[in-house]
C-alpha positions, 0 to 999 in steps of 0.5 A: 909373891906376883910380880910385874915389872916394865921398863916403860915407866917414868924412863919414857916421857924423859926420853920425851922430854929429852928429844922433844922438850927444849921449848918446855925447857925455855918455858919452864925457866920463865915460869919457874917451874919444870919441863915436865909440868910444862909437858903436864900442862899440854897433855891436858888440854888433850882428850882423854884417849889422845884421839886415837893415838895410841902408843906401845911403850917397849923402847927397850924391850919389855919384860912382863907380861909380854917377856919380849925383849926385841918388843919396840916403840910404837906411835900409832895413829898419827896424822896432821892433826895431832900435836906434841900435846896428842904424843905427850899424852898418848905416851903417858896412857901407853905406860898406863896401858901396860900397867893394866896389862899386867894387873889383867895377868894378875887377876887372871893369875887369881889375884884380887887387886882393889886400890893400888898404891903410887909413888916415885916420880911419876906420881908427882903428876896428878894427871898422869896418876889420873889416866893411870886410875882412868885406864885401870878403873881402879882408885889410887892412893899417893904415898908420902915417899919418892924413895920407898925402896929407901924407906922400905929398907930403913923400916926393916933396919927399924924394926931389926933393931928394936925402933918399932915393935913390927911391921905394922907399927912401922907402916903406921908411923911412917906411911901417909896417904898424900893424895887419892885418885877415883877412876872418871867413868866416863874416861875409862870407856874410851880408855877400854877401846883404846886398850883393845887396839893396844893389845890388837896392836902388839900381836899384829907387829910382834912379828916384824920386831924380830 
């Protein structure tokens, strides 16, 4: 099995929520909604690309594919004109950045990867989701579940135990696909520039995060 695992998921725009997201906090109780679709609703009136702000997601190291657990967090590209949108934004494809990081890995490993497959969290964001199909140029499936890792293990017990016939019958009855997600072409080119500077980014400054 090849696997791939950050740490720079979901745990980074709740740090952003936490430490910049009391104004959403208020809005959201107005609103009847939730911080995190208040953060959503800035970060899409931004461009795809946050205009050049590109952020690293180590906020506690990194472990694949880089495996540099002094790795930090980086914004880079601020200047007067970027707002709280621009960060919310540019944190969303940073993670999304380290995502294709480590499927670029994969495929260099031998791997073929077509559709990948979400859940959890921050799959609850269609934009987020969005920037994630954007950046990799690959589409996505949303599954049915926040708690797969749960589910996994009820379909093994369910299959130990005799309540589906394999695995397969498992899966058919219990996974469903609530939404996909097409890479926007047009997205995935500006996208690819800021990846470059992404990569470029790391090894310019991985010396000075000894």
């Amino acid at each position: 099995m090849l696997q791939g695992g950050t740490v720079g998921g979901g745990g980074v725009l709740k740090w952003v929520e936490e430490q910049f997201g009391q104004t959403e906090r208020i809005n959201a109780e107005k609103n009847g909604t939730t911080s995190f679709e208040e953060m959503n609703l800035l970060a899409e009136n931004i461009k795809a690309g946050s205009e050049g702000l590109v952020f690293l997601p180590y906020m506690a190291g990194e472990r694949s594919p880089i495996w540099n657990p002094k790795a930090k967090g980086v914004y880079y590209g601020l200047d007067y004109s970027k707002t709280k949108g621009h960060m919310i934004r540019a944190s969303m494809e940073g993670v999304a950045f380290s995502l294709k990081h480590n499927l670029d890995v994969a495929e260099q490993a031998g791997t073929e990867v077509s559709r990948l497959r979400a859940m959890g969290g921050s799959a609850n964001s269609q934009l987020w989701t969005q920037i994630k199909s954007d950046v990799t140029n690959k589409p996505i499936d949303v599954l049915n579940s926040d708690t797969a890792t749960t589910l996994g293990a009820a379909m093994l017990a369910g299959v130990a135990v005799g309540v589906y016939k394999d695995f397969e019958d498992a899966v058919a009855k219990t996974v469903q696909v609530r939404r996909s997600h097409t890479p926007n072409s047009n997205n995935s080119e500006i996208y690819r520039k800021n990846y470059e500077l992404y990569l470029k980014l790391y090894e310019q400054l991985k010396g000075v995060m000894k």
